[in-house]
PyMOL Python script that loads the backbone (N, CA, C, O; Angstrom):
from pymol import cmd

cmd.read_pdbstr("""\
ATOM      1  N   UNK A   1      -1.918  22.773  16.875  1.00  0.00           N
ATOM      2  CA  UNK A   1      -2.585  22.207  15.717  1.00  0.00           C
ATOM      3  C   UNK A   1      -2.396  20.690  15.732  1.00  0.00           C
ATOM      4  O   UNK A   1      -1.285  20.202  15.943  1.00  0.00           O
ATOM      5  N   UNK A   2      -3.438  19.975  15.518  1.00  0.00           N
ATOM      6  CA  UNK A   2      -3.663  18.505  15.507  1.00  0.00           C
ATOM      7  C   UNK A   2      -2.956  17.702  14.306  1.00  0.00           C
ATOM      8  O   UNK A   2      -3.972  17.014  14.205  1.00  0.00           O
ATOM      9  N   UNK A   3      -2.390  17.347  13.629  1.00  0.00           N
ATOM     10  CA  UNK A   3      -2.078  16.805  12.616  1.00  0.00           C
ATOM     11  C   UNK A   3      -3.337  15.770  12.161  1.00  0.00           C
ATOM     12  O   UNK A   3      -4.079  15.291  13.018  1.00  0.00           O
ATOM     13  N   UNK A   4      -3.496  15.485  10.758  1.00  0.00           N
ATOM     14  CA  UNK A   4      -4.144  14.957  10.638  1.00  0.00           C
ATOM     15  C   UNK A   4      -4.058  12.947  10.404  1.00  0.00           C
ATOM     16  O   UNK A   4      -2.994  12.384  10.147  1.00  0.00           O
ATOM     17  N   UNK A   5      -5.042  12.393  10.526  1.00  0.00           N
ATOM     18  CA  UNK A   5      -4.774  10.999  10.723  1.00  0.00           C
ATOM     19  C   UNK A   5      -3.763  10.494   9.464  1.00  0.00           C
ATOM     20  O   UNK A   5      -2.785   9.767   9.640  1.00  0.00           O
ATOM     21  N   UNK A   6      -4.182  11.003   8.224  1.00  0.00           N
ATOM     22  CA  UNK A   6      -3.532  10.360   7.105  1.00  0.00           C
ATOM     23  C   UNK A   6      -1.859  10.847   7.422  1.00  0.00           C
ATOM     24  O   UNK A   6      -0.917  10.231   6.923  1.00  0.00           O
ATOM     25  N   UNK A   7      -1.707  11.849   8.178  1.00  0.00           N
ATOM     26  CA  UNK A   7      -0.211  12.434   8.416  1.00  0.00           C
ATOM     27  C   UNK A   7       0.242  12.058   9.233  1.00  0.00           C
ATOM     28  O   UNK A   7       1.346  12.528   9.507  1.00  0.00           O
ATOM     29  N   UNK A   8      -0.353  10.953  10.146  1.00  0.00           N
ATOM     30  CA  UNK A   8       0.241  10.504  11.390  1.00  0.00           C
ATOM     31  C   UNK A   8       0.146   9.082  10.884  1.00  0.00           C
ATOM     32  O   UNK A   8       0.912   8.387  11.552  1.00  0.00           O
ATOM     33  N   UNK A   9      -0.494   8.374   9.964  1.00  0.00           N
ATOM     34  CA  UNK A   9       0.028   7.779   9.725  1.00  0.00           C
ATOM     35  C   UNK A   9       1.060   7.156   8.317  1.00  0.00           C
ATOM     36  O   UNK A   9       1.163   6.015   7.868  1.00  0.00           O
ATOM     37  N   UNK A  10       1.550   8.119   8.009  1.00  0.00           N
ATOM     38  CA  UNK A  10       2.417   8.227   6.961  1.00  0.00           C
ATOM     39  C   UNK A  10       4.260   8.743   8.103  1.00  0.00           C
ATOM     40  O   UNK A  10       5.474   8.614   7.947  1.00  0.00           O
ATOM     41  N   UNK A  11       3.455   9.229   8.982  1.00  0.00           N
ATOM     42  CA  UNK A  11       4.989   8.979   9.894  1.00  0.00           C
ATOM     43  C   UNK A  11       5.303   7.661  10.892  1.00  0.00           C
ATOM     44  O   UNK A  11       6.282   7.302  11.546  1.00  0.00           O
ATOM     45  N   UNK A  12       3.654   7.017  10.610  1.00  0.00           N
ATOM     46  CA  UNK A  12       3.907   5.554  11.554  1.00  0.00           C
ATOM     47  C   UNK A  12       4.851   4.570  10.250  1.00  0.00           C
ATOM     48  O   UNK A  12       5.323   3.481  10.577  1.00  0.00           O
ATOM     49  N   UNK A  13       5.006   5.025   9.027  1.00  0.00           N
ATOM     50  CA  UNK A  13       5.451   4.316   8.281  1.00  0.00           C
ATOM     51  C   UNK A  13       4.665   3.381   7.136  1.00  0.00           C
ATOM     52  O   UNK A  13       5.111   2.495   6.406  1.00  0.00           O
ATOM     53  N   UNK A  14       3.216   3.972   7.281  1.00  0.00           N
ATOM     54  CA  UNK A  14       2.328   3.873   5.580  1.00  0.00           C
ATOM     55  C   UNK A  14       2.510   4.744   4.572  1.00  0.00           C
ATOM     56  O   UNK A  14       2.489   5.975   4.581  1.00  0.00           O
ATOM     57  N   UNK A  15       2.715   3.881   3.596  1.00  0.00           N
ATOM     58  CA  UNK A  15       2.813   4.463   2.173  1.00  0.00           C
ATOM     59  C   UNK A  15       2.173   3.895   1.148  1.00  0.00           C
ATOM     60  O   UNK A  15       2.093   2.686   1.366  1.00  0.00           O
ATOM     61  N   UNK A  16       1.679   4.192   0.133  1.00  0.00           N
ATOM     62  CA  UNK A  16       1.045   3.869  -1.044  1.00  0.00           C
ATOM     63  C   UNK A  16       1.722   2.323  -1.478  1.00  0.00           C
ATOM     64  O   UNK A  16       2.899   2.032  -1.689  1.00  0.00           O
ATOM     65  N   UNK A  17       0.523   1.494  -1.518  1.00  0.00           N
ATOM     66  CA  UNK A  17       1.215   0.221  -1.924  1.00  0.00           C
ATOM     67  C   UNK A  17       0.123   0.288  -3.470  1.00  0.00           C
ATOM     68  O   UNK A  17      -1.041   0.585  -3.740  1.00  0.00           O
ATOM     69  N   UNK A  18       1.510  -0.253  -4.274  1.00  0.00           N
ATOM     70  CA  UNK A  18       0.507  -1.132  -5.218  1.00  0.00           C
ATOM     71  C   UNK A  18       0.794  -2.131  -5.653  1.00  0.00           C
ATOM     72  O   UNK A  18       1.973  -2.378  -5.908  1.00  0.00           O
ATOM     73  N   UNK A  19      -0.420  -3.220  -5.923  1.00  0.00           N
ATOM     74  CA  UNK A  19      -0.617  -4.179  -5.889  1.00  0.00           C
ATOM     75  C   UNK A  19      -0.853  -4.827  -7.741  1.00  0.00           C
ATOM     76  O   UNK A  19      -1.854  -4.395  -8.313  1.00  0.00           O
ATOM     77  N   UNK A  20       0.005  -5.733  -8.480  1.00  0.00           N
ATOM     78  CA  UNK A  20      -0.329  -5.818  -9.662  1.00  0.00           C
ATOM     79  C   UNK A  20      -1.121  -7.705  -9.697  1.00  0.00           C
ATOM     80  O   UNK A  20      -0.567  -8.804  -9.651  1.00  0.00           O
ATOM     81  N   UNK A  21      -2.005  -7.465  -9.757  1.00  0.00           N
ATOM     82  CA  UNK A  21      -2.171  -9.159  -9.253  1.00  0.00           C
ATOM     83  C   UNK A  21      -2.510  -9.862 -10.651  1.00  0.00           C
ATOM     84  O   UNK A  21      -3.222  -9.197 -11.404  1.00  0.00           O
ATOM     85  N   UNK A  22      -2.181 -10.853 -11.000  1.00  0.00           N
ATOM     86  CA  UNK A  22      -2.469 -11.406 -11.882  1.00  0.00           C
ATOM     87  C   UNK A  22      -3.300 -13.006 -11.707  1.00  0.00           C
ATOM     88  O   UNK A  22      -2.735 -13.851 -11.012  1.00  0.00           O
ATOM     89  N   UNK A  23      -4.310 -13.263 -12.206  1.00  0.00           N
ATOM     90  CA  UNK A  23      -5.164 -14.178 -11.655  1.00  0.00           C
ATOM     91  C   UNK A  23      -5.779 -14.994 -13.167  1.00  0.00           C
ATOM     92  O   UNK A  23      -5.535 -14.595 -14.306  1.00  0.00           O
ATOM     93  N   UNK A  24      -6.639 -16.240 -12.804  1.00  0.00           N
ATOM     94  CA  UNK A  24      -6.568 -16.948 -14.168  1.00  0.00           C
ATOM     95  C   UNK A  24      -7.816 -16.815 -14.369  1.00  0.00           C
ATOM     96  O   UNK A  24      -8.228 -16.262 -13.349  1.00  0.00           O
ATOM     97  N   UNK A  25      -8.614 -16.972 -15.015  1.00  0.00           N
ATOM     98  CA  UNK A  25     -10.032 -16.740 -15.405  1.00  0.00           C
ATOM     99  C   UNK A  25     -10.966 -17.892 -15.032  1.00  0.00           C
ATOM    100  O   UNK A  25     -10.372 -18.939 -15.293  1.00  0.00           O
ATOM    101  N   UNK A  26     -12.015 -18.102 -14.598  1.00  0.00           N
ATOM    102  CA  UNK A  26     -12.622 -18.794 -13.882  1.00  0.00           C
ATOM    103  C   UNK A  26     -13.115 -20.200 -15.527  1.00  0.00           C
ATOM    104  O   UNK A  26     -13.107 -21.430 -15.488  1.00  0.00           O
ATOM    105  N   UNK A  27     -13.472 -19.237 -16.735  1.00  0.00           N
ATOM    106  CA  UNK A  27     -14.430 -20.119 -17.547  1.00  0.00           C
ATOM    107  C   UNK A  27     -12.776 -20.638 -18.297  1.00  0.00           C
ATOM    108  O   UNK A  27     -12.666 -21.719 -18.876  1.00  0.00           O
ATOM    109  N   UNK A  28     -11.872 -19.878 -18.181  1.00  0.00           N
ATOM    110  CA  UNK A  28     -10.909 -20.114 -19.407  1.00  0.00           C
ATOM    111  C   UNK A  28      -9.738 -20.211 -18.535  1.00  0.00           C
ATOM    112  O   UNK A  28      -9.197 -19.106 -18.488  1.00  0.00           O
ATOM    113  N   UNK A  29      -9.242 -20.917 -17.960  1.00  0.00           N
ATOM    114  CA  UNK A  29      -7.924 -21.248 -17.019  1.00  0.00           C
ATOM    115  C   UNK A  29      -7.049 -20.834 -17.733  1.00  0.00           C
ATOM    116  O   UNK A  29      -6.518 -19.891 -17.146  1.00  0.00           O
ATOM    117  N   UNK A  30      -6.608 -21.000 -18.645  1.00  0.00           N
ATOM    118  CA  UNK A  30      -5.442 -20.952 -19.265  1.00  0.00           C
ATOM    119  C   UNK A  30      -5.109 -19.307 -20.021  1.00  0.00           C
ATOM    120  O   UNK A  30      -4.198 -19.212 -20.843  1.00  0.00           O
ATOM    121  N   UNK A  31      -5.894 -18.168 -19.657  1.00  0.00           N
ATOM    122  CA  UNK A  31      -6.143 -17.064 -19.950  1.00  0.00           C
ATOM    123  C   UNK A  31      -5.752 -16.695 -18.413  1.00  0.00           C
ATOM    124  O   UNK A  31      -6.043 -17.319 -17.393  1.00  0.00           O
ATOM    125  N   UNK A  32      -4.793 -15.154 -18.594  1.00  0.00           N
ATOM    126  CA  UNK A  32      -4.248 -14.498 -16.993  1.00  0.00           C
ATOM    127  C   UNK A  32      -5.376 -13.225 -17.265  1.00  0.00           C
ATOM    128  O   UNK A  32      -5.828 -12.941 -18.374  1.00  0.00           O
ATOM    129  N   UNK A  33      -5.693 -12.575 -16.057  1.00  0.00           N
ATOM    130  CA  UNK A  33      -6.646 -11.682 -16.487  1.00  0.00           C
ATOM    131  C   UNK A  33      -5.370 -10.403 -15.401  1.00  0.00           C
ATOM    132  O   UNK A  33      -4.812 -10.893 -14.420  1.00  0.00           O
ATOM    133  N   UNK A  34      -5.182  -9.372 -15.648  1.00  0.00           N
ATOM    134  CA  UNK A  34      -4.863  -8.231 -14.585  1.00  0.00           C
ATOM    135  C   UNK A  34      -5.331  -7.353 -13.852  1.00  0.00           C
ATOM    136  O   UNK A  34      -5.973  -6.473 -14.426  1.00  0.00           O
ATOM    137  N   UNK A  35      -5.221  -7.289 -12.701  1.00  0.00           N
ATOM    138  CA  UNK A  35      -6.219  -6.394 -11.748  1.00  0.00           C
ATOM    139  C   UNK A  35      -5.076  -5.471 -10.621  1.00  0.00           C
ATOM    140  O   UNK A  35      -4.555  -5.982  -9.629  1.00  0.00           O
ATOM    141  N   UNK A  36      -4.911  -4.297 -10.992  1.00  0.00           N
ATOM    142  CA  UNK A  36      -5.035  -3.219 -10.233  1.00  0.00           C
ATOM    143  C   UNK A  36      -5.247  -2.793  -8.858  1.00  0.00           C
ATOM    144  O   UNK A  36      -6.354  -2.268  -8.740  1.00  0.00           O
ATOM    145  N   UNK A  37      -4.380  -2.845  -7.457  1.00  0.00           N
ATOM    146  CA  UNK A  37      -4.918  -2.369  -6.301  1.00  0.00           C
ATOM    147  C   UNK A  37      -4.412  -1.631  -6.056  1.00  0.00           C
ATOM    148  O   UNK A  37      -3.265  -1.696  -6.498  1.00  0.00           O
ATOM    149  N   UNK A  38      -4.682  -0.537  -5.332  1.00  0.00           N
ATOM    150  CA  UNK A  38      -3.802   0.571  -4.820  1.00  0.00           C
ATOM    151  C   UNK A  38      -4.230   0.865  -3.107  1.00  0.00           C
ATOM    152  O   UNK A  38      -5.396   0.992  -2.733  1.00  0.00           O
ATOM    153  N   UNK A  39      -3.586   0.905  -2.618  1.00  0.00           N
ATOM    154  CA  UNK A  39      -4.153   0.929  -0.825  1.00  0.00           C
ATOM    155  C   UNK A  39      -3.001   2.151  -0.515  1.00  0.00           C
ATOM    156  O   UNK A  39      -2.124   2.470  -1.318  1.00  0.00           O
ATOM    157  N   UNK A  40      -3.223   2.826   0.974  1.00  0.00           N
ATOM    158  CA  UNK A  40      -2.105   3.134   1.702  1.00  0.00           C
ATOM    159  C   UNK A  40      -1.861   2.110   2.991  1.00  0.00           C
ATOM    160  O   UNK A  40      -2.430   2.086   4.082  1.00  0.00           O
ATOM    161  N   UNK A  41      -0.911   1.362   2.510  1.00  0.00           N
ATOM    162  CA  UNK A  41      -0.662   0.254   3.564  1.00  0.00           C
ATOM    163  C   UNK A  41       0.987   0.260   4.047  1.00  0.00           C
ATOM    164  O   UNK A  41       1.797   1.056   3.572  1.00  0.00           O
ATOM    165  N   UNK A  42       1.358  -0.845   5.147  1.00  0.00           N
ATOM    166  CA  UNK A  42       2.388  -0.375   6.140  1.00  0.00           C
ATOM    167  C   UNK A  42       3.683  -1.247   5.849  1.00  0.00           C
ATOM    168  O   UNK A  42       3.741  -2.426   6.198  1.00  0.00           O
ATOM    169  N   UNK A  43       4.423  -0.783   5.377  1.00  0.00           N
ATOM    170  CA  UNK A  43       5.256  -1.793   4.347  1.00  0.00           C
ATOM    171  C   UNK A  43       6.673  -2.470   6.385  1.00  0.00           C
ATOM    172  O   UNK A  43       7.084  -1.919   7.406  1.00  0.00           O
ATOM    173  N   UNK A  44       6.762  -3.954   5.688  1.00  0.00           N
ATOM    174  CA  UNK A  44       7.198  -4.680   5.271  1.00  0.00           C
ATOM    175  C   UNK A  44       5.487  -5.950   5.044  1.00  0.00           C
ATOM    176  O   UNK A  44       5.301  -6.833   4.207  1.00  0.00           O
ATOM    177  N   UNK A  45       4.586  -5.469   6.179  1.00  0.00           N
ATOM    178  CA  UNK A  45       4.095  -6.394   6.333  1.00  0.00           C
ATOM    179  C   UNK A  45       2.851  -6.885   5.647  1.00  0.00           C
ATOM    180  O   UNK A  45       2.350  -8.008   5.578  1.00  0.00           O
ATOM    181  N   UNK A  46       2.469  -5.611   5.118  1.00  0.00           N
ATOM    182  CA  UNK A  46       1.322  -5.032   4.097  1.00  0.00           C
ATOM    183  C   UNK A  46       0.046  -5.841   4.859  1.00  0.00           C
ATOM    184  O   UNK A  46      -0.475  -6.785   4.266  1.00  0.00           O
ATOM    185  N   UNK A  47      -0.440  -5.434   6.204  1.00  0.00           N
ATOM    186  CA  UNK A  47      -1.513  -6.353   6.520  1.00  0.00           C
ATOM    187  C   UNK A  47      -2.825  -6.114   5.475  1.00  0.00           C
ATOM    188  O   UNK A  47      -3.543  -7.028   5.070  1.00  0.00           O
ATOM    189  N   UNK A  48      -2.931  -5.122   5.236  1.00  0.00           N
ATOM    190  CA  UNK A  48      -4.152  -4.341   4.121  1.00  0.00           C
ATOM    191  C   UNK A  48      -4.310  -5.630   2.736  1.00  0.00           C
ATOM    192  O   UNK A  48      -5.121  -6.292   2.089  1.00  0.00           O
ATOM    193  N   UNK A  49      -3.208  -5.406   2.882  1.00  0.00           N
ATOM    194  CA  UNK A  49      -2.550  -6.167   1.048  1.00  0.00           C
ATOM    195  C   UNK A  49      -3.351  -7.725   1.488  1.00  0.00           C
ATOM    196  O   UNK A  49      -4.321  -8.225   0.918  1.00  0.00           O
ATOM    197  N   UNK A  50      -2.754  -8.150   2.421  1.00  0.00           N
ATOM    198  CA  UNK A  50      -3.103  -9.625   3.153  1.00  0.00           C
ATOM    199  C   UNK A  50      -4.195  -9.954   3.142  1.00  0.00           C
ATOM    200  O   UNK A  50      -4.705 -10.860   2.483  1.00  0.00           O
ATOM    201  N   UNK A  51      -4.803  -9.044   4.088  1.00  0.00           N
ATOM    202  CA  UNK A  51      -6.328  -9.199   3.819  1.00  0.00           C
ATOM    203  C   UNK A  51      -7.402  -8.642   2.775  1.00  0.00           C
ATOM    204  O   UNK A  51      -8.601  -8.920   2.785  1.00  0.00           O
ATOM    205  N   UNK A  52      -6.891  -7.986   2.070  1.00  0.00           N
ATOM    206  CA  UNK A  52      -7.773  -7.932   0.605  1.00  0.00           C
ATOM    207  C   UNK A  52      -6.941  -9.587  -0.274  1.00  0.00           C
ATOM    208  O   UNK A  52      -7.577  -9.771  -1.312  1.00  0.00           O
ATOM    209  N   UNK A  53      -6.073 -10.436  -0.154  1.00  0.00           N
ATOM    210  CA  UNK A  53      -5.775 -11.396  -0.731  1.00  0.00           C
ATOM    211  C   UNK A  53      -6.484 -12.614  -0.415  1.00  0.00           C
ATOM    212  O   UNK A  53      -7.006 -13.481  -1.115  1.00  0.00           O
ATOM    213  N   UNK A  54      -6.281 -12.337   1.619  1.00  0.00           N
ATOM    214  CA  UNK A  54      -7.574 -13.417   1.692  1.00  0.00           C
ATOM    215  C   UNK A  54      -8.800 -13.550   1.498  1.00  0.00           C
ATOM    216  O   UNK A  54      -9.455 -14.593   1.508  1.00  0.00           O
ATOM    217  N   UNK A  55      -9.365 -11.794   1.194  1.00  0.00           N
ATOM    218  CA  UNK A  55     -10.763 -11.587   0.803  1.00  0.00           C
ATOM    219  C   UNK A  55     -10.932 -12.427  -0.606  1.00  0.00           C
ATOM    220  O   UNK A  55     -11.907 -13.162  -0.767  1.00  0.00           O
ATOM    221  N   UNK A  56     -10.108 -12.298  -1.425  1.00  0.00           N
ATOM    222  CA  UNK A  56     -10.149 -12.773  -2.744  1.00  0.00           C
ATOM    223  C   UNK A  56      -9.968 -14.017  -3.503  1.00  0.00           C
ATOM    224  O   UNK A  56     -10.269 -14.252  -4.673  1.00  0.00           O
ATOM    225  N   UNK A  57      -9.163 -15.122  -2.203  1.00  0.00           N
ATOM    226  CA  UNK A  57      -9.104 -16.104  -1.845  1.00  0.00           C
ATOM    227  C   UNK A  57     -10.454 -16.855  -1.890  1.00  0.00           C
ATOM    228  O   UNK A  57     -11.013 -17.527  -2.757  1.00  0.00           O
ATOM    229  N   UNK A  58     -10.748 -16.510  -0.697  1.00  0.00           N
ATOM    230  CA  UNK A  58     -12.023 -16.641  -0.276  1.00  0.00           C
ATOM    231  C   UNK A  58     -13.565 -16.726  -1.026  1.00  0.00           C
ATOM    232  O   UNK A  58     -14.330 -17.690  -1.057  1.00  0.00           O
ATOM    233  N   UNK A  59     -13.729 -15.417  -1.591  1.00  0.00           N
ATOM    234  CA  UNK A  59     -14.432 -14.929  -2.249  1.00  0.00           C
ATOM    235  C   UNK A  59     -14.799 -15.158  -3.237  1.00  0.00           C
ATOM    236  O   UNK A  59     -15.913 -15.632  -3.463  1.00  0.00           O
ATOM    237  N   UNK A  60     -13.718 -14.802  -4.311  1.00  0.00           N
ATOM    238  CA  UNK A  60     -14.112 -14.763  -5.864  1.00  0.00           C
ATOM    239  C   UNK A  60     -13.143 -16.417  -6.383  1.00  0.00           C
ATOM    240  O   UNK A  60     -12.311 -17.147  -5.844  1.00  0.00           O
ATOM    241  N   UNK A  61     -13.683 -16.385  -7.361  1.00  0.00           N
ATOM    242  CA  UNK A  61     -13.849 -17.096  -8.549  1.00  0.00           C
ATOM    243  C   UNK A  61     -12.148 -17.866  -9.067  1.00  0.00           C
ATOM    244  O   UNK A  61     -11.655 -18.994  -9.086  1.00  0.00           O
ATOM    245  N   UNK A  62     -11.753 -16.554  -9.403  1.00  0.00           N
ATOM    246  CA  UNK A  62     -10.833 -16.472 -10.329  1.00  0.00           C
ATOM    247  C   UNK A  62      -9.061 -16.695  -9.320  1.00  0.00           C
ATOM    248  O   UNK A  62      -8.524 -15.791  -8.680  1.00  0.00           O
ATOM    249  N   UNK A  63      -8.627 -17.841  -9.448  1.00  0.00           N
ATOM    250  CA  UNK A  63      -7.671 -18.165  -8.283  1.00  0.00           C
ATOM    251  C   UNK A  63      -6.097 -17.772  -9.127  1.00  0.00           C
ATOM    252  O   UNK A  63      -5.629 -18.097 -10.219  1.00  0.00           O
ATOM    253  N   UNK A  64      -5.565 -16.835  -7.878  1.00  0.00           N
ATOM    254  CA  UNK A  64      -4.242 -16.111  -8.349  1.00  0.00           C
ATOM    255  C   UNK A  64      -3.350 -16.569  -8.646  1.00  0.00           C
ATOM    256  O   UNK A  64      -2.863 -17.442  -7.927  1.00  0.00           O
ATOM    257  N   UNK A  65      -2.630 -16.119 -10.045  1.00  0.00           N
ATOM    258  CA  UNK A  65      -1.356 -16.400 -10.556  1.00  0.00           C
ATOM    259  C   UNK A  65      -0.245 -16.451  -9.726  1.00  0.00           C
ATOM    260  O   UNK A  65       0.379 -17.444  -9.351  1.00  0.00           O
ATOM    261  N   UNK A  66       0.036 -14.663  -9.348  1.00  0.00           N
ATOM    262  CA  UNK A  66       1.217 -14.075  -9.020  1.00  0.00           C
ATOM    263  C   UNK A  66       0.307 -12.261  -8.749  1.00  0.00           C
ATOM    264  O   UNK A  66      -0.644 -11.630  -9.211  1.00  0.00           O
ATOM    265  N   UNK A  67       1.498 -12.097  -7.607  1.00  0.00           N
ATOM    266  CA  UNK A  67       1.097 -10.923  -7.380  1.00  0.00           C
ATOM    267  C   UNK A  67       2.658 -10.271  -6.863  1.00  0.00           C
ATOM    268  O   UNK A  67       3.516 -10.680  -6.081  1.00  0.00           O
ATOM    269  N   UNK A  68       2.491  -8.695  -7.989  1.00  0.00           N
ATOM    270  CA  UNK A  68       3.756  -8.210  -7.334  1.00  0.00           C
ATOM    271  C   UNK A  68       3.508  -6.720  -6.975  1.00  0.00           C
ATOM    272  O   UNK A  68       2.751  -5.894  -7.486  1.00  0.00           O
ATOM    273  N   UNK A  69       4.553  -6.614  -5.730  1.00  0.00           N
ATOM    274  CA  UNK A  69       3.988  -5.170  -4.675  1.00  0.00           C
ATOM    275  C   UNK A  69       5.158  -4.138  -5.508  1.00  0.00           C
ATOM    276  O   UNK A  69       6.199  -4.248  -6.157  1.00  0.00           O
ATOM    277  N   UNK A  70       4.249  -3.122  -5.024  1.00  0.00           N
ATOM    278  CA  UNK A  70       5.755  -1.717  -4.986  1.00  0.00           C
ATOM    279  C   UNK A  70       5.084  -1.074  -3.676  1.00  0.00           C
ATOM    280  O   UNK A  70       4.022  -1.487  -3.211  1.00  0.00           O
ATOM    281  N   UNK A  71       5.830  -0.010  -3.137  1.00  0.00           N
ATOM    282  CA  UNK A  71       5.853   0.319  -1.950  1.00  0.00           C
ATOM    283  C   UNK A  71       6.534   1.601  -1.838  1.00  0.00           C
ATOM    284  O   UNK A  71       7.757   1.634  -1.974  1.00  0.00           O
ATOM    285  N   UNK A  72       5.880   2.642  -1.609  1.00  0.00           N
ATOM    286  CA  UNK A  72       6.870   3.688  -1.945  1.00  0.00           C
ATOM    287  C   UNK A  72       6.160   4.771  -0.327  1.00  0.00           C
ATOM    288  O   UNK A  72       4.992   4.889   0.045  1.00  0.00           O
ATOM    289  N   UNK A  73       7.369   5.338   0.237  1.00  0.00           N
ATOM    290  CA  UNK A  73       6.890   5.708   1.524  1.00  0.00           C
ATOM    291  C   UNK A  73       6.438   7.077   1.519  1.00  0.00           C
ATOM    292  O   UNK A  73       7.487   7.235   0.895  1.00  0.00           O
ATOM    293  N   UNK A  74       5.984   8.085   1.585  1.00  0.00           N
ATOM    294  CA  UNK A  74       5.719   9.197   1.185  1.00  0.00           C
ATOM    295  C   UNK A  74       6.217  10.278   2.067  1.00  0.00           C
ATOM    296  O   UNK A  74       5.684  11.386   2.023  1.00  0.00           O
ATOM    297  N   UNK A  75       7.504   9.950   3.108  1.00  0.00           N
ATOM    298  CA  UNK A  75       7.602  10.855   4.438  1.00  0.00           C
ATOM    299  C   UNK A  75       8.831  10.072   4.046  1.00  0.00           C
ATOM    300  O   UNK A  75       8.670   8.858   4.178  1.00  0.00           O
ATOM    301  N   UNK A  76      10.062  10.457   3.582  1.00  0.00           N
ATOM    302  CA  UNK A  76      11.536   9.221   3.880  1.00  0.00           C
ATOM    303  C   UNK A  76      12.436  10.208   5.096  1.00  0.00           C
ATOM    304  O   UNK A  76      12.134  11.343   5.467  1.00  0.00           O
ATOM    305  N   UNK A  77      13.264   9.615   5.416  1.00  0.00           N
ATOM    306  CA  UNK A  77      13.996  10.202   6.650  1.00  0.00           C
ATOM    307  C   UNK A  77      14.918  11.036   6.304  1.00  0.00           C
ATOM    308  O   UNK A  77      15.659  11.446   7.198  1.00  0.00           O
ATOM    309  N   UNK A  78      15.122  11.517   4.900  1.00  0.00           N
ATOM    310  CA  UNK A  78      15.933  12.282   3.983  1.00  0.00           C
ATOM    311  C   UNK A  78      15.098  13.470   4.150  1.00  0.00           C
ATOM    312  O   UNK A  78      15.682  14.554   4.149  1.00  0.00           O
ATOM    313  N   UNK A  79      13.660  13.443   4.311  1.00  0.00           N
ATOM    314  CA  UNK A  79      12.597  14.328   3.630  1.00  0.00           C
ATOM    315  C   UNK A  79      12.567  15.110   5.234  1.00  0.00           C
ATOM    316  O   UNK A  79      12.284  16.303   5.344  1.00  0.00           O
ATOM    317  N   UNK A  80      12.904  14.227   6.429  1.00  0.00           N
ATOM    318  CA  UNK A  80      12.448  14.594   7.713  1.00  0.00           C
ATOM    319  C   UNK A  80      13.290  14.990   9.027  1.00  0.00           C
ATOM    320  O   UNK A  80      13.735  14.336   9.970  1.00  0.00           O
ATOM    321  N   UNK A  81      13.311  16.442   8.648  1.00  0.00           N
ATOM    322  CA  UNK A  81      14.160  16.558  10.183  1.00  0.00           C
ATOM    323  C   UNK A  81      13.779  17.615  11.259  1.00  0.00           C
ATOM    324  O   UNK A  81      12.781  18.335  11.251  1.00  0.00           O
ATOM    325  N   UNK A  82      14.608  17.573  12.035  1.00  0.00           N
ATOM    326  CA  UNK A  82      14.074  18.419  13.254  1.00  0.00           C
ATOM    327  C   UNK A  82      14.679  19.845  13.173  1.00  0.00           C
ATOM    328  O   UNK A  82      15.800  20.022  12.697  1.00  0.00           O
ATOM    329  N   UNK A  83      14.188  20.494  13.478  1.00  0.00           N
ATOM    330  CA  UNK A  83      14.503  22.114  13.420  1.00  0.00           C
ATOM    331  C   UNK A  83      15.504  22.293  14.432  1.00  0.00           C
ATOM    332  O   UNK A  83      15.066  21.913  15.518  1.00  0.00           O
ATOM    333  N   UNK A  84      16.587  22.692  14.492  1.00  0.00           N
ATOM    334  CA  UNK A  84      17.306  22.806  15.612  1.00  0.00           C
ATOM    335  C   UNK A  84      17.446  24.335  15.760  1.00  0.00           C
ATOM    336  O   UNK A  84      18.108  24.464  16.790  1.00  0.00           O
ATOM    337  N   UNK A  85      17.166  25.576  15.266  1.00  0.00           N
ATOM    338  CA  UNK A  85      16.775  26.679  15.431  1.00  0.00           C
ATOM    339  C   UNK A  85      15.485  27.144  15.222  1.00  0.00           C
ATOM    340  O   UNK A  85      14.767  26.465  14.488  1.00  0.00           O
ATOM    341  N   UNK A  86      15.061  28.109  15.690  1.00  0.00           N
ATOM    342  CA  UNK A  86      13.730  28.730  15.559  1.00  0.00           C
ATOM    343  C   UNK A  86      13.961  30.257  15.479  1.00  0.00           C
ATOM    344  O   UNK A  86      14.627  30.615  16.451  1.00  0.00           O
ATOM    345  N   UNK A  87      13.603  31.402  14.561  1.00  0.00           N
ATOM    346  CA  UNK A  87      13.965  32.840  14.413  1.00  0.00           C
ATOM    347  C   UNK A  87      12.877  33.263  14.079  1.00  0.00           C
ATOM    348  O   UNK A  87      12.150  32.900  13.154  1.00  0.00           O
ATOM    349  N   UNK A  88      12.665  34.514  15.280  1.00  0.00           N
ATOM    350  CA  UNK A  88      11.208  34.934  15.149  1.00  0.00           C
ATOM    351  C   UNK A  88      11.207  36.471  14.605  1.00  0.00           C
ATOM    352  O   UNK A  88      11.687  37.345  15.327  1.00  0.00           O
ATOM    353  N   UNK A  89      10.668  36.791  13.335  1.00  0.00           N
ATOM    354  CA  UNK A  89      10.748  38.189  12.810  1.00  0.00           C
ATOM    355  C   UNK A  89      10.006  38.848  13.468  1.00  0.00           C
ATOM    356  O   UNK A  89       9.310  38.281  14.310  1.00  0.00           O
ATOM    357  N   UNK A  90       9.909  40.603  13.238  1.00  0.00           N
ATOM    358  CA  UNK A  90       8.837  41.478  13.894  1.00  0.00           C
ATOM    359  C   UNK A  90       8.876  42.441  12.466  1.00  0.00           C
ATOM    360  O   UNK A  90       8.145  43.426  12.366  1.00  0.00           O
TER     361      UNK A  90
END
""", "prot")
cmd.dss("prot")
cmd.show_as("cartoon", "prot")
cmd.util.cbc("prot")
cmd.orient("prot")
């Protein structure tokens, strides 16, 4: 049986990032507006995270406050081990 991609890569070490970004409003500077991301991205380096920041950079309007991550892995090495027996019923 093949494992599937999202399961292979949750053992390469992706997990649910989220992203709380806080950014200033384009007509009203002095107003923070909050925006919501949620990705499965590869923690320490969060390239996903990176490049949806430079997309937004780039892109839109509204230029960022502060942005803070959480990172939570969904496979921990507590959760993962190897079978060292195998018992086959009849």
């Amino acid at each position: 049986m093949i494992a599937s991609p999202a399961f292979r890569r949750q053992l390469e070490g992706y997990g649910l990032t989220t992203a709380e970004i806080l950014y200033r409003l384009p007509d009203h500077p002095h107003l923070l507006q909050t925006f919501v991301w949620q990705h499965h991205d590869l923690f320490p380096d969060f390239p996903a995270l990176r490049r949806f920041l430079a997309f937004w950079q780039a892109s839109l309007d509204g230029p960022l406050h502060a942005v803070r991550v959480a990172h939570s892995r969904l496979i921990r090495p507590a959760e993962w081990r190897a079978v060292g027996t195998e018992f086959h019923l009849q």
